[in-house]
C-alpha positions as CSV (number, residue, x, y, z in Angstrom):
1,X,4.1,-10.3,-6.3
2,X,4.1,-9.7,-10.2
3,X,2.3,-7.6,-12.4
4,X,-0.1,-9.5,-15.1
5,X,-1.5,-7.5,-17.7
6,X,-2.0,-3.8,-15.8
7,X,-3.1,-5.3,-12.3
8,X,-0.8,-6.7,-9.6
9,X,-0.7,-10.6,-9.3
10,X,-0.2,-12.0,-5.6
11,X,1.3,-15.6,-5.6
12,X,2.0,-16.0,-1.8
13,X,-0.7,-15.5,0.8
14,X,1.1,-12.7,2.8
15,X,2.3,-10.6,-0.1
16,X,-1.6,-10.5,-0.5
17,X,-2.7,-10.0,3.2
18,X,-0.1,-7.4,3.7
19,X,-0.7,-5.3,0.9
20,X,-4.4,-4.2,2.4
21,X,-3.2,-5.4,6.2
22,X,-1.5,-6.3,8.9
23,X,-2.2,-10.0,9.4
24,X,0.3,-12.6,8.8
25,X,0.0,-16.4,7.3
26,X,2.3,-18.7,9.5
27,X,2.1,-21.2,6.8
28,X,2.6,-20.6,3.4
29,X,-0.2,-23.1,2.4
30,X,-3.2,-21.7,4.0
31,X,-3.9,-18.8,6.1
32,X,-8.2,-18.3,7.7
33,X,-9.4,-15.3,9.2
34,X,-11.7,-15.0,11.7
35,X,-14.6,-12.1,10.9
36,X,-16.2,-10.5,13.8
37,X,-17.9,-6.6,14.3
38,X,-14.6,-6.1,16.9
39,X,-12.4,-6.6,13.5
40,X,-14.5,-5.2,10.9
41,X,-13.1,-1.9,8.8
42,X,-16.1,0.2,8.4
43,X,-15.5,1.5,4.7
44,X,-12.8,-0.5,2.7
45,X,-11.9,-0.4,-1.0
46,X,-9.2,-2.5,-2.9
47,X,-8.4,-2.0,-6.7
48,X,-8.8,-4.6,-8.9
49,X,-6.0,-7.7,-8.4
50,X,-5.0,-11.3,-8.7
51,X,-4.0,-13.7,-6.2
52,X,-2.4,-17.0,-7.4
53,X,-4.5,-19.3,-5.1
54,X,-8.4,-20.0,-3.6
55,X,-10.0,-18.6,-1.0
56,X,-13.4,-19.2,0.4
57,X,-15.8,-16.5,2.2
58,X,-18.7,-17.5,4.1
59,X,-20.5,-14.7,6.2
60,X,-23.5,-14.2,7.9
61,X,-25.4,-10.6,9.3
62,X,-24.1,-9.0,6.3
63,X,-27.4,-7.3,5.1
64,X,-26.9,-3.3,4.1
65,X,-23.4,-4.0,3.3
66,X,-22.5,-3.7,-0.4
67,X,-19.1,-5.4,-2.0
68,X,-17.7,-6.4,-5.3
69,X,-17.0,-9.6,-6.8
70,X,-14.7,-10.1,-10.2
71,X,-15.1,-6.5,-10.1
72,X,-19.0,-6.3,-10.5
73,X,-20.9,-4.6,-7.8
74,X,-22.9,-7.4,-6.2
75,X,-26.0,-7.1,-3.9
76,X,-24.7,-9.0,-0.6
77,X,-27.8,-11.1,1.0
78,X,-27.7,-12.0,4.5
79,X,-26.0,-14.4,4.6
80,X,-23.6,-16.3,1.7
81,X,-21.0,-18.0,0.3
82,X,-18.1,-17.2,-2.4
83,X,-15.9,-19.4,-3.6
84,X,-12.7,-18.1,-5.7
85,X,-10.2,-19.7,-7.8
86,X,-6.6,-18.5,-9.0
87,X,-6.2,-16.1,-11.3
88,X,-9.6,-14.4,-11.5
89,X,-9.7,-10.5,-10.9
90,X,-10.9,-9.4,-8.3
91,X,-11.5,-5.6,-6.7
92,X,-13.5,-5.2,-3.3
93,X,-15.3,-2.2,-2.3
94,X,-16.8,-2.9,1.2
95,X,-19.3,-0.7,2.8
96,X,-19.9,-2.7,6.4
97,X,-22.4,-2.4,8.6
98,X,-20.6,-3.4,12.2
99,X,-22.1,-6.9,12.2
100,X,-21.1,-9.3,9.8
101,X,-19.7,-12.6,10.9
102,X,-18.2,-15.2,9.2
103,X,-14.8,-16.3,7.9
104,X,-12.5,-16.1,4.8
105,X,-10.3,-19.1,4.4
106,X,-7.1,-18.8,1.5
107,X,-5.0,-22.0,0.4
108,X,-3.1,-23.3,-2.4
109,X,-3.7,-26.4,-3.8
110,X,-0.2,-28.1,-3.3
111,X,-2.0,-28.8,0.0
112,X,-4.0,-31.7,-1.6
113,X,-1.0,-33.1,-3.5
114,X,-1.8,-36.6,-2.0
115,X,-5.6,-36.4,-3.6
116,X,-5.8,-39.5,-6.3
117,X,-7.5,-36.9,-8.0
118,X,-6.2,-33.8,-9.1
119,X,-8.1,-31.1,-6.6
120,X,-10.0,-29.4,-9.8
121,X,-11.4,-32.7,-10.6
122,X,-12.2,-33.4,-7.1
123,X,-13.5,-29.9,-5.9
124,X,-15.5,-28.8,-9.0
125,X,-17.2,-26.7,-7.0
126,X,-14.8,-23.8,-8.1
127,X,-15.2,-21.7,-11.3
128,X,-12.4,-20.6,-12.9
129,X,-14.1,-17.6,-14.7
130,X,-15.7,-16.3,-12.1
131,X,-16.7,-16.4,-8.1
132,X,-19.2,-18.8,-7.0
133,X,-21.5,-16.3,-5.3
134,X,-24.3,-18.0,-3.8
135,X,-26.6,-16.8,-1.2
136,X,-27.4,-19.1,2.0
137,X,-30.3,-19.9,3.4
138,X,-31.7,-19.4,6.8
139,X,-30.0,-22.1,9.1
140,X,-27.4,-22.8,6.5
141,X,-24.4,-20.6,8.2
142,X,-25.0,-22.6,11.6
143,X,-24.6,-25.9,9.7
144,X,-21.2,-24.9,8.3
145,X,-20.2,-22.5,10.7
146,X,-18.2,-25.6,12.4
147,X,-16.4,-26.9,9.7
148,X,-14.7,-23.1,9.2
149,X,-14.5,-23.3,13.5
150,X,-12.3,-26.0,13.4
151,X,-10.5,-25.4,10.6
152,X,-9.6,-22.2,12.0
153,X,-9.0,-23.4,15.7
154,X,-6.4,-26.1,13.7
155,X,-4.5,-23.3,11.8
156,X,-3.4,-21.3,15.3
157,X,-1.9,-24.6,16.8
158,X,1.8,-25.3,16.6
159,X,3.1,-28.6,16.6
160,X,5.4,-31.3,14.6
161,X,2.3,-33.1,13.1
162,X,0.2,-29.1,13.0
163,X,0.4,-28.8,9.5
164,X,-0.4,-31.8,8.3
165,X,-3.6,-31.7,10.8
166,X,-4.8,-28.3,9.5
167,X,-4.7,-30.1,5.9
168,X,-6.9,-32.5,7.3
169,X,-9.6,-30.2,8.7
170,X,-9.1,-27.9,5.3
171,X,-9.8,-30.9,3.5
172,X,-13.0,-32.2,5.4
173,X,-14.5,-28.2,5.3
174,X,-14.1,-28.7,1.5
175,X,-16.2,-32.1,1.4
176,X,-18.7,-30.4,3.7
177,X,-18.8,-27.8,0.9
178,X,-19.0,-29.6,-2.2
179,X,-21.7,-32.0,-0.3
180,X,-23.5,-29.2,0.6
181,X,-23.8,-27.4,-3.0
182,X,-24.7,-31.0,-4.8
183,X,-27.8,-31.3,-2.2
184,X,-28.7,-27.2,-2.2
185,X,-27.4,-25.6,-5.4
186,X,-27.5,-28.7,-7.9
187,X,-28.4,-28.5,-11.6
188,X,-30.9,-29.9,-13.3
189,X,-28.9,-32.3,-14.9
190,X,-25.5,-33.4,-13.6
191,X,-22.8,-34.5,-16.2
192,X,-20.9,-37.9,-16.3
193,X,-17.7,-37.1,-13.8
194,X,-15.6,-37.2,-17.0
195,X,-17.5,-34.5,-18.7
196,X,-17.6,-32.4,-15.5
197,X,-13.7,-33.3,-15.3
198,X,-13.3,-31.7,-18.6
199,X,-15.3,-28.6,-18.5
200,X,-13.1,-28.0,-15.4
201,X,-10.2,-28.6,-17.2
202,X,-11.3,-26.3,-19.9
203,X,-12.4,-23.3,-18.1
204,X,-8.9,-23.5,-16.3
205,X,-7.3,-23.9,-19.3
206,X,-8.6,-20.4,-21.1
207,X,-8.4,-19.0,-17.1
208,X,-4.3,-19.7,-18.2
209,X,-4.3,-19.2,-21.7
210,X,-6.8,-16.7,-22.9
211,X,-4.8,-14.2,-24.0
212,X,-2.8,-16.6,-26.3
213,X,-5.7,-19.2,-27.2
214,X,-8.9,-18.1,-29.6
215,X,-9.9,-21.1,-30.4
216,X,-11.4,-23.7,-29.0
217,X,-9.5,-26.2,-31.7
218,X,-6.2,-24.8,-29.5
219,X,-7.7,-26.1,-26.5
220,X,-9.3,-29.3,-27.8
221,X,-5.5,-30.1,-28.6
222,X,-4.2,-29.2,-24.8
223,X,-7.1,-31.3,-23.6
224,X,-6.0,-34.3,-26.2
225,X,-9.6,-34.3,-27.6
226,X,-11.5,-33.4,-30.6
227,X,-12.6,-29.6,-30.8
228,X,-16.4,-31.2,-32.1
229,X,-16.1,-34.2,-28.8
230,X,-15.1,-30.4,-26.5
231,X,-18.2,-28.6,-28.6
232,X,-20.5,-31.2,-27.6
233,X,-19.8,-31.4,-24.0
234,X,-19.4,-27.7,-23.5
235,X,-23.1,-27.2,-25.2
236,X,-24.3,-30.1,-22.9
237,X,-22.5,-29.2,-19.8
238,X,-24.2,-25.5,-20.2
239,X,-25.6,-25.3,-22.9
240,X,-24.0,-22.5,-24.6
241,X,-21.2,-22.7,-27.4
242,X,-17.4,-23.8,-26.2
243,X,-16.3,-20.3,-28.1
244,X,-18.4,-18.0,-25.8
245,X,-16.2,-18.8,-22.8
246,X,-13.4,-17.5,-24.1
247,X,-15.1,-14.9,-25.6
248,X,-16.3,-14.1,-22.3
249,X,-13.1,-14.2,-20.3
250,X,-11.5,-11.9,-23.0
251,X,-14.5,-9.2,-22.4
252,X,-14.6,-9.1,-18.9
253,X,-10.5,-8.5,-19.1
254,X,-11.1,-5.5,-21.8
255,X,-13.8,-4.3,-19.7
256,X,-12.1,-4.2,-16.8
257,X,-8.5,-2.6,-18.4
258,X,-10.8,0.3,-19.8
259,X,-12.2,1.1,-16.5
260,X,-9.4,0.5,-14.3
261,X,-6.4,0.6,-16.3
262,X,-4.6,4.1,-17.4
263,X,-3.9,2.7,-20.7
264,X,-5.0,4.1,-23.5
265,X,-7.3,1.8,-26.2
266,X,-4.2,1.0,-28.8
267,X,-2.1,-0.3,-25.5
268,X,-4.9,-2.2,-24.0
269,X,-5.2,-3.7,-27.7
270,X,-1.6,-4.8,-27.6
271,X,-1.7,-6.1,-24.5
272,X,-4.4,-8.6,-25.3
273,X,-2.7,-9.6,-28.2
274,X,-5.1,-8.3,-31.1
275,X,-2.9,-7.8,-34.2
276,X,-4.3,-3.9,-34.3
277,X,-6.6,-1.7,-32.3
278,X,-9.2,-1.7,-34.8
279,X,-9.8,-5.5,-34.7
280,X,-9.9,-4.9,-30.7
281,X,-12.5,-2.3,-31.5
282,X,-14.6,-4.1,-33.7
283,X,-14.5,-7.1,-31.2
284,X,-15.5,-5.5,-28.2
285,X,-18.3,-4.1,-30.0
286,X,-19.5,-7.4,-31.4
287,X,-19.8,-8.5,-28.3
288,X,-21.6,-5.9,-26.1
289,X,-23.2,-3.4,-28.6
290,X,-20.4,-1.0,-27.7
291,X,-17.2,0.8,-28.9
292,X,-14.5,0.6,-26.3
293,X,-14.9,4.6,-25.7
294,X,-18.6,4.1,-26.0
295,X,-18.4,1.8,-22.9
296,X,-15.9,3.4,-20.9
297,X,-18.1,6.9,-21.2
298,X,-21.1,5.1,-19.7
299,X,-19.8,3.3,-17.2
300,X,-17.6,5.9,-15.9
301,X,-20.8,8.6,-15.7
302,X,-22.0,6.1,-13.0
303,X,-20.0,6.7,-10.3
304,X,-20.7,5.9,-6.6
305,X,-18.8,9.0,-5.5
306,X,-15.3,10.6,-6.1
307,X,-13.4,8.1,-4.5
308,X,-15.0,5.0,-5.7
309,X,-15.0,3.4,-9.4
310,X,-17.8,2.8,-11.7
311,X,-20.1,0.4,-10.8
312,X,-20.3,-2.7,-13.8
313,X,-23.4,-4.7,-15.3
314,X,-24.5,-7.8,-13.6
315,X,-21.6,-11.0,-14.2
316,X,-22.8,-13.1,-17.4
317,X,-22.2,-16.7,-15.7
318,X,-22.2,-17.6,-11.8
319,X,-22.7,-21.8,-12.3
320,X,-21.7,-23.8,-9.3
């Protein structure tokens, strides 16, 4: 584990599952867990984290519990689906209520080194700024609920060819997935693959480089393109402007080091690599109306009790 920015980064599977548990990944390369009301925690609350690979949740009989996603509180449904990519923060505050069921599956994606595409390109159904939250319909858990069976069933075997077999079944739960979203949770209007390639590629990109990159000229010249060609597909892809996204990933990290960070404003400042804290300052309040103090003040006078942490706004972008 490392530290990036002020909140611990996990980049193997068990420094991650042992620092809230007592399970234990076999593999390096993937790890599922099996969720059942004989396994459940009751009340459960983890501060806010990175983990340097995906994980998938799909759950069902949830209803009354509450949880948070990218740190935002988020209403859980019945039944639904999250999706998670690297490097996103996360914090989870779980308030179960003895029944859920379901299954949370973690991987890295040197498992799909054999793809001809690389798995971003292949699996867009992962956002790299924040979880794909999606609530399920009725009947849609028992449709997938097999996929996640055997996968699960495949990761407890042992064998000489085991690993390679799990891969497999991890790899057909992911088709079922991404054939699932494009028929339930499709947009409007679907890009060329190339433009959906590189609207991936770019939101990965700032997910990496946001801290160092402003611009989207810098990442038109990591993506070998023209900053107006990267412009125009961004505002068709979503339409909203290219800039916003990384304006957006550089908010939700402020916002998230006030609240949850002991760092003052002038070291938060620094550590997002603003030449001064009064050019932090005057961003952050461009951008929600707010000075940093202003922000931290209200959000911390809405607490869900003395043990808990403030409760944020509703995430800005959820896109499958």
């Amino acid at each position: 584990m490392k530290t990036d920015l002020t909140f611990p980064y996990y980049q193997e599977l068990n420094d991650y599952l042992r620092s809230f548990s007592k399970l234990n990944a076999h593999n390096p390369l993937f790890f599922c867990l099996k969720i059942s009301p004989a396994n459940q925690v009751k009340t459960f609350y983890k501060p806010p984290f990175r983990k340097a690979f995906y994980s998938i949740v799909l759950t069902t009989n949830a209803k009354n519990s509450s949880s948070y996603f990218d740190v935002i509180k988020t209403n859980i449904p019945n039944s639904y689906l999250a999706l998670k990519s690297p490097g996103l923060l996360n914090s989870y505050l779980h308030d179960e209520n003895g029944q859920t069921e379901g299954y949370a599956v973690y991987f890295k994606s040197e498992c799909f080194s054999f793809l001809k595409n690389n798995f971003e390109t292949e699996f867009p159904i992962f956002n790299f700024l924040n979880t794909n939250f999606m609530e399920l319909p009725d009947g849609a858990f028992e449709n997938l609920r097999p996929y996640f069976e055997e996968f699960f069933m495949a990761s407890k075997q042992k064998g000489a060819n085991q690993q390679q077999i799990t891969i497999l079944k991890l790899l057909i739960l992911l088709y079922a997935l991404k054939e699932y979203l494009q028929y339930h949770h499709q947009p409007e209007e679907q890009p060329i693959e190339n433009e959906d390639s590189l609207f991936q590629k770019y939101l990965q990109l700032i997910s990496q480089y946001y801290v160092e990159k402003r611009t989207v000229k810098e990442y038109a010249s990591l993506l070998s393109i023209s900053p107006n060609y990267l412009s125009q597909i961004i505002k068709k892809r979503t339409n909203k402007k290219a800039l916003s996204f990384i304006n957006e990933k550089m908010i939700n990290e402020a916002k998230s080091s006030i609240l949850h960070s002991n760092h003052n404003i002038g070291e938060i400042a620094k550590r997002l690599n603003f030449s001064d804290t009064s050019n932090f300052v005057k961003f952050f309040k461009s951008k929600t109306g707010k000075t940093p103090m202003e922000y931290k003040k209200q959000r911390t006078a809405k607490m869900i009790d003395n043990s808990m942490q403030p409760i944020l706004e509703e995430p800005v972008y959820h896109s499958v």
